[in-house]
C-alpha positions as CSV (number, residue, x, y, z in Angstrom):
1,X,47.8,-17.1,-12.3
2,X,47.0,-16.2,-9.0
3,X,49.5,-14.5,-7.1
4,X,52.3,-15.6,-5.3
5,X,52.8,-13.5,-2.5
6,X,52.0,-16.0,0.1
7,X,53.0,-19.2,-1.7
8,X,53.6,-20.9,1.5
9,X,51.6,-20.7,4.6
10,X,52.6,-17.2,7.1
11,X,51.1,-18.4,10.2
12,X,50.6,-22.1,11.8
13,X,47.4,-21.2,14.0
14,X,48.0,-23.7,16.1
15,X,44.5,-25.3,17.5
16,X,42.7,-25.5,15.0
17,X,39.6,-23.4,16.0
18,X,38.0,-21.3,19.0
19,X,37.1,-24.9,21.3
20,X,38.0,-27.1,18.8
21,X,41.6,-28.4,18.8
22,X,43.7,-29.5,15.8
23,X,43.5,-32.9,16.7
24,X,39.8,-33.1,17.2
25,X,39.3,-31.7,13.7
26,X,41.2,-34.1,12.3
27,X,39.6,-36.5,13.9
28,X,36.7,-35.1,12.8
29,X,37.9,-35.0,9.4
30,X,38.9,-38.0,9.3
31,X,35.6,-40.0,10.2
32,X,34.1,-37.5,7.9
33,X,36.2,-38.5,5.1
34,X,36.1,-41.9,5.6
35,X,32.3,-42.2,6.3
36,X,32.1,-40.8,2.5
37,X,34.5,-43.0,0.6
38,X,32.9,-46.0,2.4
39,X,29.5,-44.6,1.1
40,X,31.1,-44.1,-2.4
41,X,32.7,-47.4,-2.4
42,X,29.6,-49.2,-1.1
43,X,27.1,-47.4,-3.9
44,X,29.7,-48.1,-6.8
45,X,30.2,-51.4,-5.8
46,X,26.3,-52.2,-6.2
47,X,26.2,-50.3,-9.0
48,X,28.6,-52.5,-10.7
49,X,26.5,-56.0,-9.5
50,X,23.6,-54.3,-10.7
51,X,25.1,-54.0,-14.2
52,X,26.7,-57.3,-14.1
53,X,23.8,-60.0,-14.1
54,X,24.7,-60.5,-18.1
55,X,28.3,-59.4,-17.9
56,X,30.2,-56.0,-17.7
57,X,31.6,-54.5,-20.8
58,X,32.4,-51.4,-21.8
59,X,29.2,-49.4,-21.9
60,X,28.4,-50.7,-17.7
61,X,32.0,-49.3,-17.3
62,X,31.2,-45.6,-19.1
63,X,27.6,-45.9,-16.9
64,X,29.6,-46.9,-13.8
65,X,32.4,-44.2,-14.5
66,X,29.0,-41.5,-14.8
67,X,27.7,-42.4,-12.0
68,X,30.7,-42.2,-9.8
69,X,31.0,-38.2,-10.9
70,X,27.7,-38.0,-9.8
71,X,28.5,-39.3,-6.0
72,X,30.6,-36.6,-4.5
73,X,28.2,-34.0,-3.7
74,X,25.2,-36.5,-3.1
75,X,27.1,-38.8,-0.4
76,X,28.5,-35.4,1.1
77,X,25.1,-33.8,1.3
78,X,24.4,-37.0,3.4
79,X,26.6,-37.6,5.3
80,X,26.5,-33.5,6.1
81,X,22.6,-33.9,7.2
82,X,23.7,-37.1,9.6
83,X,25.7,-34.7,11.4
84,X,23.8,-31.8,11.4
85,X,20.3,-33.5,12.4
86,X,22.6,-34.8,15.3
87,X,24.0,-32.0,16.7
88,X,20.2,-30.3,16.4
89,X,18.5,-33.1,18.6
90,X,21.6,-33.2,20.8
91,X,22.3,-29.3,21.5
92,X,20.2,-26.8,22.2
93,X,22.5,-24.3,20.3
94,X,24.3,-26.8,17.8
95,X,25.6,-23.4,16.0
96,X,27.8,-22.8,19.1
97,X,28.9,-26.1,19.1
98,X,30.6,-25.8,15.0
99,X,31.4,-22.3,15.3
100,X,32.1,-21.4,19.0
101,X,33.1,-17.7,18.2
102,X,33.6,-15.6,21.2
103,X,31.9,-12.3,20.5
104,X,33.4,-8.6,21.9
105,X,30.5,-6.6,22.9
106,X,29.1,-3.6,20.7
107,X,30.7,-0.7,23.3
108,X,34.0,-2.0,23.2
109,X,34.5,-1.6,19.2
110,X,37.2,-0.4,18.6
111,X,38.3,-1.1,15.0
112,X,36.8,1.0,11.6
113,X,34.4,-1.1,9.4
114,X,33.9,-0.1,6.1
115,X,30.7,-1.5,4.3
116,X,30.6,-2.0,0.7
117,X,27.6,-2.1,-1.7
118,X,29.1,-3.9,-4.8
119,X,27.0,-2.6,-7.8
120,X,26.5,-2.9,-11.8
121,X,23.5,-1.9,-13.6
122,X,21.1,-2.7,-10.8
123,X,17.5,-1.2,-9.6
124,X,19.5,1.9,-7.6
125,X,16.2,2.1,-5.4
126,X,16.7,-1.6,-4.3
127,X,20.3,-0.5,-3.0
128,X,19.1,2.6,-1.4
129,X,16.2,1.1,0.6
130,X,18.1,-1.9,1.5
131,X,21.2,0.6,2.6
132,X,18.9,3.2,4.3
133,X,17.1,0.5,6.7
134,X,20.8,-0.8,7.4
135,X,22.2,3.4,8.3
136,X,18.6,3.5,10.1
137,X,19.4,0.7,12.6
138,X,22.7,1.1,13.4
139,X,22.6,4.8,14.1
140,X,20.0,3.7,15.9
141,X,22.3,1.1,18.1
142,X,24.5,4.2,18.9
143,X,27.5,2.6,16.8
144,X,27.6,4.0,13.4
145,X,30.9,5.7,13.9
146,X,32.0,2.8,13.5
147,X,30.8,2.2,10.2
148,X,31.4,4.1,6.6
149,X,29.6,3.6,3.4
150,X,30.6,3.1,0.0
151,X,28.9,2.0,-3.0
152,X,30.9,1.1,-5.2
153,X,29.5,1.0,-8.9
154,X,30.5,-0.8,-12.4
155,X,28.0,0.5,-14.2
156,X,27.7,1.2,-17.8
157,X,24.3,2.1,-18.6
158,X,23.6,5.9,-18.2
159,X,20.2,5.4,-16.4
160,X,21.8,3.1,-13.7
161,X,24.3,5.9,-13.6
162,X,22.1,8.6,-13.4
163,X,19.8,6.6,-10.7
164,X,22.6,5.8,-8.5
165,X,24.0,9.0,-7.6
166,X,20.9,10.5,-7.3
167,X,20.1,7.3,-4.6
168,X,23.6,8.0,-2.8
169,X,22.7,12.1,-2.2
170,X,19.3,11.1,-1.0
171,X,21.4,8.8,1.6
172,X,23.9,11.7,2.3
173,X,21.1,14.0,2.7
174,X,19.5,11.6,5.4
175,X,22.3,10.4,7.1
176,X,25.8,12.6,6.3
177,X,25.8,13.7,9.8
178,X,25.7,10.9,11.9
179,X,27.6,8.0,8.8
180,X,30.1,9.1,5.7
181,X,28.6,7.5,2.2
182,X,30.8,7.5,-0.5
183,X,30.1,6.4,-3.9
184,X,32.8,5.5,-6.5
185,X,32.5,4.5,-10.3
186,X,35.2,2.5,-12.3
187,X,35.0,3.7,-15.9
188,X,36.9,0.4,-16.3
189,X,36.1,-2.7,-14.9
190,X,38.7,-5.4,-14.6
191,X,38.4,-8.3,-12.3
192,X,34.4,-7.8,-12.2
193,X,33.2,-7.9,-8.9
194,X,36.6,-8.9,-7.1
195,X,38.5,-6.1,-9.3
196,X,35.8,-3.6,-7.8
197,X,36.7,-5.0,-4.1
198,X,40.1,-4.8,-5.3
199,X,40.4,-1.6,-6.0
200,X,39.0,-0.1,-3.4
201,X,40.6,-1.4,-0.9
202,X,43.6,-0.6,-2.5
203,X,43.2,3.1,-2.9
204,X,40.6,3.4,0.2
205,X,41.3,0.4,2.6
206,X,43.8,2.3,4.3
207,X,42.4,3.1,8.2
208,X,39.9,0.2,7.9
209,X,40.2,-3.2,9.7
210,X,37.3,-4.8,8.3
211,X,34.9,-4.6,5.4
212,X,31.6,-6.1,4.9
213,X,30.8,-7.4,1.8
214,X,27.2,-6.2,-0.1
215,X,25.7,-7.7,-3.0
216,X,23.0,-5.2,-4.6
217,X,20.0,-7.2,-3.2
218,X,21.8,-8.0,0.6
219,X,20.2,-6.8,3.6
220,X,21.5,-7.6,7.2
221,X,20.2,-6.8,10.3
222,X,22.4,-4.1,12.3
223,X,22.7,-6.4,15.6
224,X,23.7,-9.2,13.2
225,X,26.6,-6.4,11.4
226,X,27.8,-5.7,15.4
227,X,27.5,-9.1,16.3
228,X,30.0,-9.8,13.3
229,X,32.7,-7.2,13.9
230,X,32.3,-8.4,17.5
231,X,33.5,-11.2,16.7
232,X,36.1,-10.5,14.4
233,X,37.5,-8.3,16.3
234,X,38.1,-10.8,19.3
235,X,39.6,-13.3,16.9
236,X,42.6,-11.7,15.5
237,X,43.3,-14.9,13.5
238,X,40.2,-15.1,11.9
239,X,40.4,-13.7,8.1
240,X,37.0,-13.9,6.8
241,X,33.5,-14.4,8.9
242,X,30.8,-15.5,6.1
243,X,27.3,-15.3,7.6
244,X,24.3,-17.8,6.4
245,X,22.2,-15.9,3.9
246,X,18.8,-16.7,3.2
247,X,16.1,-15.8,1.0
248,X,13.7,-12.3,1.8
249,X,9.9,-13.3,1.6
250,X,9.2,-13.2,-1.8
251,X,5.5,-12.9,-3.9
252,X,7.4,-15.2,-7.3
253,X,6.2,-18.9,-6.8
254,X,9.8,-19.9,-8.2
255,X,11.6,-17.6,-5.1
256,X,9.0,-19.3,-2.8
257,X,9.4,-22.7,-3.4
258,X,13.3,-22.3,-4.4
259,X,13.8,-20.5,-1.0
260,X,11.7,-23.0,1.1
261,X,13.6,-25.9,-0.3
262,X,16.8,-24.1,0.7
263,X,15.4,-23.4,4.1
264,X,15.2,-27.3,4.8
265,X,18.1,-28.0,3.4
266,X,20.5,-25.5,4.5
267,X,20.3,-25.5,8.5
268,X,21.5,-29.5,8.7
269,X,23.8,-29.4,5.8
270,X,25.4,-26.0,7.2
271,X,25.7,-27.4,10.5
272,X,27.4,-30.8,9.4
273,X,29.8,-29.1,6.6
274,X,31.0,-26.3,9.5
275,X,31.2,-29.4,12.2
276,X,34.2,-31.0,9.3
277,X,35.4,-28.0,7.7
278,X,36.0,-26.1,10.7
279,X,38.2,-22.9,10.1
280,X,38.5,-23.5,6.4
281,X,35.1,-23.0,5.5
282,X,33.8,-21.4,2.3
283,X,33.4,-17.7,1.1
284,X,30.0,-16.6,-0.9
285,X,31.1,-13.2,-2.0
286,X,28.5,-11.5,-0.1
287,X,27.1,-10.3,3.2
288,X,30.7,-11.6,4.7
289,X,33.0,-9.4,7.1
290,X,36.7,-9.6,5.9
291,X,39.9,-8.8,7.6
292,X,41.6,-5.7,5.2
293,X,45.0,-5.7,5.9
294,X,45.4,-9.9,4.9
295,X,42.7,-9.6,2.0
296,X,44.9,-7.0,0.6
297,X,48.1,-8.7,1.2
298,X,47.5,-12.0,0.1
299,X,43.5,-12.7,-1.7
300,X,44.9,-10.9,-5.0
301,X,43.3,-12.7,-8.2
302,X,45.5,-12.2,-11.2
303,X,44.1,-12.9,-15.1
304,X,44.5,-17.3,-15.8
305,X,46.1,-16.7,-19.0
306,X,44.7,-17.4,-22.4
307,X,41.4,-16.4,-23.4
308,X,37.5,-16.9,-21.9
309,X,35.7,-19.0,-21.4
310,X,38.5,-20.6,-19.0
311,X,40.9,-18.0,-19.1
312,X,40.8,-14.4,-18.2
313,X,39.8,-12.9,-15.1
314,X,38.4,-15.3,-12.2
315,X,34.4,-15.3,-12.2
316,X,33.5,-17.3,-9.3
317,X,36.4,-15.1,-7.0
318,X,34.8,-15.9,-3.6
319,X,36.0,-19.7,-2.9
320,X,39.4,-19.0,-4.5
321,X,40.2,-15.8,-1.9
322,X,38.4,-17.8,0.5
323,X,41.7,-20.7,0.2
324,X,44.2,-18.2,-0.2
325,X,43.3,-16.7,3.0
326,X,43.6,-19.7,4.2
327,X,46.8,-20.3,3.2
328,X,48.1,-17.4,4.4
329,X,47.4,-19.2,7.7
330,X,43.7,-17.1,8.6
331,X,40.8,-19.2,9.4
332,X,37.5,-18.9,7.2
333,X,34.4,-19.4,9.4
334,X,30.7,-19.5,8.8
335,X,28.5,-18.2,11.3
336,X,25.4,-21.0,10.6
337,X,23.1,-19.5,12.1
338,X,19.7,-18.3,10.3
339,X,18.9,-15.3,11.1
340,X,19.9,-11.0,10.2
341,X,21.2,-11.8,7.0
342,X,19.1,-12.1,3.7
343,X,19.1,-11.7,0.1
344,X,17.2,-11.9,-2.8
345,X,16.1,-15.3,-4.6
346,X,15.8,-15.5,-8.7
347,X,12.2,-14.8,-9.3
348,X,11.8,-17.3,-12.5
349,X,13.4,-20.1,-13.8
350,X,15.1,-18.0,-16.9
351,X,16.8,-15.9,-14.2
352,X,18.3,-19.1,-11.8
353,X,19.6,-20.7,-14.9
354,X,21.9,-17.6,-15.9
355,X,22.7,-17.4,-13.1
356,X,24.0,-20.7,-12.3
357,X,25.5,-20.6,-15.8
358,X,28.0,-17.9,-13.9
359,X,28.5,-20.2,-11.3
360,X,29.2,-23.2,-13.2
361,X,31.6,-21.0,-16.3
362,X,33.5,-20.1,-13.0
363,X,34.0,-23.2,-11.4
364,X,35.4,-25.0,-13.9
365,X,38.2,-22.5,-13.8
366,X,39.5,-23.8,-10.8
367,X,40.6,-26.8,-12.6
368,X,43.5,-24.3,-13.5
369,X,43.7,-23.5,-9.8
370,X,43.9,-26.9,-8.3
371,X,47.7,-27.4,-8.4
372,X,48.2,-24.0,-6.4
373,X,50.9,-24.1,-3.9
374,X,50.5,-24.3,-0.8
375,X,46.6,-24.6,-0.6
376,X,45.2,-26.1,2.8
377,X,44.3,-29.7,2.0
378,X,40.3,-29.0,2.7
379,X,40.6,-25.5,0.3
380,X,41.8,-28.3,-2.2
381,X,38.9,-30.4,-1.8
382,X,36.5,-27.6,-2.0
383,X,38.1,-26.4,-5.3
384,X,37.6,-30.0,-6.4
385,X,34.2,-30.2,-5.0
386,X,33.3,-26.7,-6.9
387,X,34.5,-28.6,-10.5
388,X,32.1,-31.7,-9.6
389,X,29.0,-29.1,-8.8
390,X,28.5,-29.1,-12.3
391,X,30.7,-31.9,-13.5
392,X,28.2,-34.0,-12.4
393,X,25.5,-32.8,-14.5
394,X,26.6,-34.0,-17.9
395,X,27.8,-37.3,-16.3
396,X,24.0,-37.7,-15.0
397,X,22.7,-36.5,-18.2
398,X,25.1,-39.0,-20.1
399,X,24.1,-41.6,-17.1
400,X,20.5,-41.4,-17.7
401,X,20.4,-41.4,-21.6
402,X,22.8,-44.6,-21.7
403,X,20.2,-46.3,-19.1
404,X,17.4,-45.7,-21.1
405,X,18.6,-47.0,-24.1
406,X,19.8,-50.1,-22.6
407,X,16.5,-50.5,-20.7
408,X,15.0,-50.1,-24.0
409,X,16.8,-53.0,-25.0
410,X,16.5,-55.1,-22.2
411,X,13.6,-57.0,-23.7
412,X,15.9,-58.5,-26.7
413,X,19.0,-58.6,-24.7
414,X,18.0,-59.7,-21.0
415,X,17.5,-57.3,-18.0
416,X,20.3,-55.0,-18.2
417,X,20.4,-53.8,-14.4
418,X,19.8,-56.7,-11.5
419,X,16.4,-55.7,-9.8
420,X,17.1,-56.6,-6.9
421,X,20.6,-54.1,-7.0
422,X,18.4,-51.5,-9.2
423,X,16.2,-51.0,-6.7
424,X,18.5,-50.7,-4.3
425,X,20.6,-48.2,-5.8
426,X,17.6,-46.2,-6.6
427,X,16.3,-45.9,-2.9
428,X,20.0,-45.1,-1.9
429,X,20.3,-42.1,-4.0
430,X,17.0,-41.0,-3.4
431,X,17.7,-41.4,0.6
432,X,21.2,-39.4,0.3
433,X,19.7,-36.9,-2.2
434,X,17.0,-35.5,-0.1
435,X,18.7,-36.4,3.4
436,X,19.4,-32.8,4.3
437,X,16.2,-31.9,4.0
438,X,14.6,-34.7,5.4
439,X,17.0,-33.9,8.2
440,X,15.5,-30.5,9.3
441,X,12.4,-31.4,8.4
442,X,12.7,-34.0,10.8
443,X,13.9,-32.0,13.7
444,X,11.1,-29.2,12.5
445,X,8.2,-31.5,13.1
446,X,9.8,-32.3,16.4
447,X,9.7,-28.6,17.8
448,X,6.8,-26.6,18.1
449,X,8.4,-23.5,17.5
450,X,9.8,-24.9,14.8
451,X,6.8,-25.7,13.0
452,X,4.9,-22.2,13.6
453,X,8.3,-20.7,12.1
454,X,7.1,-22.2,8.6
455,X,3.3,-21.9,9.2
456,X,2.0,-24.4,11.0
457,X,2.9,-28.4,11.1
458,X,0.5,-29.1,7.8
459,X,1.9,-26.1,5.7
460,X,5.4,-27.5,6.7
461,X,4.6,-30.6,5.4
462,X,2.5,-29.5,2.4
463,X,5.0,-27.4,1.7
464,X,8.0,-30.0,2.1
465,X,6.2,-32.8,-0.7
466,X,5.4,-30.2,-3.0
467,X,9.4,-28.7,-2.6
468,X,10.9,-32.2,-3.1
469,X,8.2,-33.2,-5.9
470,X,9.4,-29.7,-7.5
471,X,12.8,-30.4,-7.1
472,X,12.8,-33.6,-8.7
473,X,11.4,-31.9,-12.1
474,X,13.4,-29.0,-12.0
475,X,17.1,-31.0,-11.8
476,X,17.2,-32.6,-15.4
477,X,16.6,-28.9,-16.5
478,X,19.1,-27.4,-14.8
479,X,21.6,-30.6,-15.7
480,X,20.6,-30.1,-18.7
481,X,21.2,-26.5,-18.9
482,X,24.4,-27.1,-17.7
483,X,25.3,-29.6,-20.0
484,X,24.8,-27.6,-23.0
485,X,26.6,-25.0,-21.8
486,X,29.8,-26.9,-20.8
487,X,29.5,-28.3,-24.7
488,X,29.7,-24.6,-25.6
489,X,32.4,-23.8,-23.7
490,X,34.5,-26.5,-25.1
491,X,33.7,-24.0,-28.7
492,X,34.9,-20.9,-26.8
493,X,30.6,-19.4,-26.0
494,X,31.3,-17.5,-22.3
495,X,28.9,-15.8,-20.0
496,X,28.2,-11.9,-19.7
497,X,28.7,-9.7,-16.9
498,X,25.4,-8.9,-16.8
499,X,22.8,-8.0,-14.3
500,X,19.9,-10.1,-12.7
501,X,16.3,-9.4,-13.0
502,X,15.2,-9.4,-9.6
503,X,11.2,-8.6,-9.7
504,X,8.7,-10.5,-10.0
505,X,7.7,-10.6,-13.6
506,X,5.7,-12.5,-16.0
507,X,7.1,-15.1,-17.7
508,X,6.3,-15.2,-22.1
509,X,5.9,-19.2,-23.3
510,X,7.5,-17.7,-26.1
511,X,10.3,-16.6,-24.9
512,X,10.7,-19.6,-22.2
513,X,10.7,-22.1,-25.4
514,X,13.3,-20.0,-26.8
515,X,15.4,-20.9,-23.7
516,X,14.1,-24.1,-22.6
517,X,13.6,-25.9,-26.1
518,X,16.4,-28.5,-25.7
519,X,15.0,-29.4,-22.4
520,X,11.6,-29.6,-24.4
521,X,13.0,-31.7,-28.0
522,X,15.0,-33.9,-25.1
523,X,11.6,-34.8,-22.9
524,X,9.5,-35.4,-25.8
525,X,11.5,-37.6,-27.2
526,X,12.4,-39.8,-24.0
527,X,8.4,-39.2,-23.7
528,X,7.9,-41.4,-27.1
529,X,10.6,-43.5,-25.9
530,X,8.9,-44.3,-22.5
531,X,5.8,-45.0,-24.6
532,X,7.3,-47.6,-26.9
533,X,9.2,-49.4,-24.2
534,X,8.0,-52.0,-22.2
535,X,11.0,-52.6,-19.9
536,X,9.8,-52.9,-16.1
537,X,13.3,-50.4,-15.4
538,X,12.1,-47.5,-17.5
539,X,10.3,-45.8,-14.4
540,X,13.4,-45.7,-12.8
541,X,14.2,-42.6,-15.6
542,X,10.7,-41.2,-15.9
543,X,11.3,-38.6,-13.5
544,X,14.4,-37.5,-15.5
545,X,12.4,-37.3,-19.0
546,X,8.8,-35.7,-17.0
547,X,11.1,-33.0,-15.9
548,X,12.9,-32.3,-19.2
549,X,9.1,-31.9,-20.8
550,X,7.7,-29.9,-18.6
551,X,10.4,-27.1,-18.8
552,X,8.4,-24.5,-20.3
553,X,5.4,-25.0,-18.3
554,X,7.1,-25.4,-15.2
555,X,9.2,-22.2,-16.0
556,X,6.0,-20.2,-17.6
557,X,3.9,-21.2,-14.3
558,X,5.8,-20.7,-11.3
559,X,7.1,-16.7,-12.8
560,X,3.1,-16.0,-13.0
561,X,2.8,-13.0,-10.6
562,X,-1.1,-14.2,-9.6
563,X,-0.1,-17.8,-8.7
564,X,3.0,-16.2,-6.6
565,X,0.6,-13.5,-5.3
566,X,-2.0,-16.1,-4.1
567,X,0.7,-18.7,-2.8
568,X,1.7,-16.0,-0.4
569,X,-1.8,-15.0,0.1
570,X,-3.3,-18.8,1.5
571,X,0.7,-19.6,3.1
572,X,2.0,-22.3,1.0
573,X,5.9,-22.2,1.1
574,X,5.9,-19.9,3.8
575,X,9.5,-19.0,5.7
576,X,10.0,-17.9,9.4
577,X,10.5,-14.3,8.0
578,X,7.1,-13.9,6.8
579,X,5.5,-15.8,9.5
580,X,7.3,-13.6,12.4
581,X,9.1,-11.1,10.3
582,X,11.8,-9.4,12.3
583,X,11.5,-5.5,12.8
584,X,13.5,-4.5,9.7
585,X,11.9,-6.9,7.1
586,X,8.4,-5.2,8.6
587,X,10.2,-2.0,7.7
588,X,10.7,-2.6,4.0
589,X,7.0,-3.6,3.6
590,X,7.4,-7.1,2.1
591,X,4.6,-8.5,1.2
592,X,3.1,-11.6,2.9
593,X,5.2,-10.2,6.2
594,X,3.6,-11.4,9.1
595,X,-0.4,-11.3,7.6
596,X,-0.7,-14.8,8.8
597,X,0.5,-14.8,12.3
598,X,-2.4,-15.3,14.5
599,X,-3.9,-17.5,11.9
600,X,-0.8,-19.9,12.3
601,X,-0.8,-19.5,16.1
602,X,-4.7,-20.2,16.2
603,X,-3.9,-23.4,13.8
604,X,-0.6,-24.8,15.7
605,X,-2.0,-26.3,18.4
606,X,-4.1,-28.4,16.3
607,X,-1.2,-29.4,13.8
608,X,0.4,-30.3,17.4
609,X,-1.7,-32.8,18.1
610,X,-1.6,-34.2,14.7
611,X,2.1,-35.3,14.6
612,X,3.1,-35.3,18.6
613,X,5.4,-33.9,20.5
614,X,7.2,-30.5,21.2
């Protein structure tokens, strides 16, 4: 269980952020909270009149019950983008107005920041590169004695091995005088990732005040690495500062169109989920600055007992330290603001499922951690929220199959939703599910800087149908990924520690049947279904079984190096790091960096005419 050294909160912080007081957040919270049970109530309730037009029994229950689990992150994904497209029309810095951090200045620094490149069997020249451009800028700034290195590796396979210390002397040889970089291997690796953090802060933390977190793909600018310990540093009572992380510029057509999507989504949601959350906001793991002395003290993760899948050491660490921080009466801030902080994106469909398979394996561990004492009443929800992420999927999965078959019956027994309340229901979802990034998109069109940041107004919107038509295929794969693996948890079947592929790479059909043939056996036979049924309702679940069919070809497709290669070529997805790349993404030689400037710039004032305004 998780430790109990700070079972009850240390420290009452007293307002309740840096401009916002405790009883404006809760007011805030409380409008929040009540604007989504309203929406929940509201879409349940018309759910339940749509079922009821030739009674309710037990099966409109089970599909009512389904579609409940399926509400939480929807309605708050809304409700997040209402707020966040408002303060973006309303404020000409709406990341101020969330997060109004105040910021010590780069020459008054006074504190030791140790920066930590988290590592296991990964491409060692990745880390290097990614590290070196990071040592370049802020020796550079005139700051790095600030600043000490360490990579800190779990790797097992020789060649990794071998690779990474030969990477860490090259950095030594380049940089020893003017920046110390360590490197430390755990022949043993328990806790994963947060036993590696653990560890070293344990036997090295001593003389640091803050360490920034490094996944083996981050990057982050050095003004945006000041800016950060700037701010923590002013804010004693501020435990851990997460920055927005977003995708590098990317040649894979799945990184491209995966990346853009989260580009619209992420700058209204992140707005309206900071604007609520306030100084308990959420923890990613990576390119985050944390406070040493209370991670140490109080963010300990000890083994859940019994065995994996559930049990065992904590997988997805971040959101748990994240609320036991928290408790221990520090705030939890993120800094929404898109800019100086990247990673990298999965470059196929193979690659995001595993990944999210990690995610979702350790999620539903928190349903362990839920009853925690003393937990901040918003670290709760988020815990809760975490479980629902994938929850949700086999209740939509479960959802959709029950629909079908009643629709498919519908003929014998009488119209089994209302259409009147069917159709309803269907443009509600549809409105909340894609209201985030309907939301920027909204205020991109309405700025003309904003559209030259993604290519132009008619690549924006190009590239904003083709996202959302994307989308809509790819989510009854990944629910349906996830689906299948919560049934194999229930048998005891749990994720490995293992590394991503992060290149772009060609994609086998045979090997993406191998993984995606459920998907496939699933959509072919909803495809027959949808043939043989002539139930007006059935297009209501078309996208669901289109989706499921195409897997392979969708995941064979977009991992096709020409097709990512010419994407990035002609400017379709395009994100404001390739349009205008900043100085250090120039530096690393992406490609697609910048090639299309003046031909955007040429272009804009045309696409400025074509939807209005500035």
């Amino acid at each position: 269980m998780l430790t109990d050294r700070a079972s009850t909160p240390e420290h009452d912080t007293g307002p309740d952020g840096f401009g916002a007081d405790a009883e404006t957040m809760s007011r805030r919270r409380a409008l929040f909270f009540f604007s989504v049970m309203t929406t929940v109530v509201f879409a349940l309730a018309l759910m339940i009149a749509a079922l009821s037009s030739g009674g309710f029994d037990l099966l409109d229950a089970v599909l009512t019950l389904c579609f409940g689990l399926t509400l939480p992150w929807t309605v708050i994904g809304f409700w997040n983008a209402v707020v966040g497209f408002a303060l973006m029309r309303r404020h000409p810095d709406p990341a101020a107005v969330v997060c109004p951090l105040e910021c010590d200045p780069p020459n008054a620094l006074a504190g030791k920041t140790a920066i930590l490149s988290c590592i296991r069997n990964e491409d060692a020249e990745r880390v290097v590169r990614h590290l070196d451009h990071m040592i370049q800028g802020l020796v550079e700034s005139g700051h790095a004695d600030a600043f000490e290195i360490f990579v800190l590796s779990d790797s097992t396979w020789p060649e990794c091995i071998a690779a990474e210390e030969a990477g860490v002397e090259h950095l030594r040889e380049r940089w020893s005088r003017q920046m110390s970089i360590r490197y430390r291997r755990r022949r043993d690796n328990p806790g994963f990732k947060a036993g590696n953090i653990r560890d070293f802060l344990t036997h090295g933390g001593d003389g640091f005040d803050f360490a920034l977190v490094l996944d083996a793909d981050s990057l982050m600018a050095p003004e945006t690495i000041l800016r950060m310990v700037g701010i923590m540093q002013r804010n004693p009572r501020l435990g851990i500062l997460q920055s927005l992380v977003v995708g590098l510029p990317a040649t894979s057509a799945f990184a491209r169109i995966f990346q853009f999507g989260m580009r619209l989504g992420m700058r209204s949601y992140s707005l309206g989920s900071a604007w609520w959350q306030g100084d308990s906001g959420p923890y990613w793991g990576h390119n985050a600055l944390l406070r040493v002395q209370p991670f140490r003290a109080h963010c300990r993760l000890d083994p859940l007992p019994g065995c994996p899948p559930l049990g065992g050491w904590i997988l997805s660490h971040d959101q748990v330290e994240a609320v036991l921080m928290r408790r221990a009466g520090y705030e939890v801030r993120v800094l929404p603001e898109e800019r100086g902080s990247w990673e990298e994106n999965p470059p196929t469909l193979i690659e995001f499922i595993r990944r999210d398979l990690r995610w979702c394996q350790g999620n539903l561990q928190y349903l362990r951690l839920i009853g925690t004492p003393g937990l901040h009443p918003i670290g709760r929800v988020q815990l809760v929220l975490a479980i629902l992420m994938f929850i949700g999927s086999p209740a939509w999965v479960v959802f959709m199959t029950l629909a079908a078959l009643q629709i498919g019956h519908a003929p014998q027994s009488g119209p089994v939703f209302d259409p009147i309340f069917g159709w309803s229901i269907f443009a509600l979802v549809m409105t909340m599910v894609f209201a985030p990034k309907l939301a920027t998109l909204g205020s991109l069109l309405l700025s003309r800087e904003g559209r030259a940041g993604f290519g132009g107004g008619p690549r924006l919107l190009a590239g904003a149908f083709g996202e959302i038509l994307f989308s809509t295929l790819l989510a009854p794969v990944m629910a349906l990924a996830h689906t299948l693996f919560m049934v194999g948890l229930v048998f005891g079947k749990a994720i490995v520690w293992s590394p991503q592929r992060r290149d772009t790479h060609r994609l086998k059909p045979t090997l993406a049947l191998r993984r995606l043939w459920p998907q496939t056996l699933f959509g072919f036979a909803g495809m027959l279904w949808l043939i043989s049924s002539d139930a007006g309702g059935a297009v209501l679940v078309s996208p669901f079984i289109l989706g499921a069919l195409l897997a392979v070809p969708i995941a064979v497709l977009t991992a096709w190096p020409v097709l990512g290669a010419w994407l990035a070529r002609v400017g379709l997805w395009r994100i404001p790091e390739e349009v205008d790349p900043p100085e250090l993404i120039k530096s690393l030689g992406l490609p697609g960096a910048g090639r299309r400037r003046a031909y955007v710039a040429a272009t804009e004032t045309v696409a400025a005419d074509a939807i209005g305004g500035d």
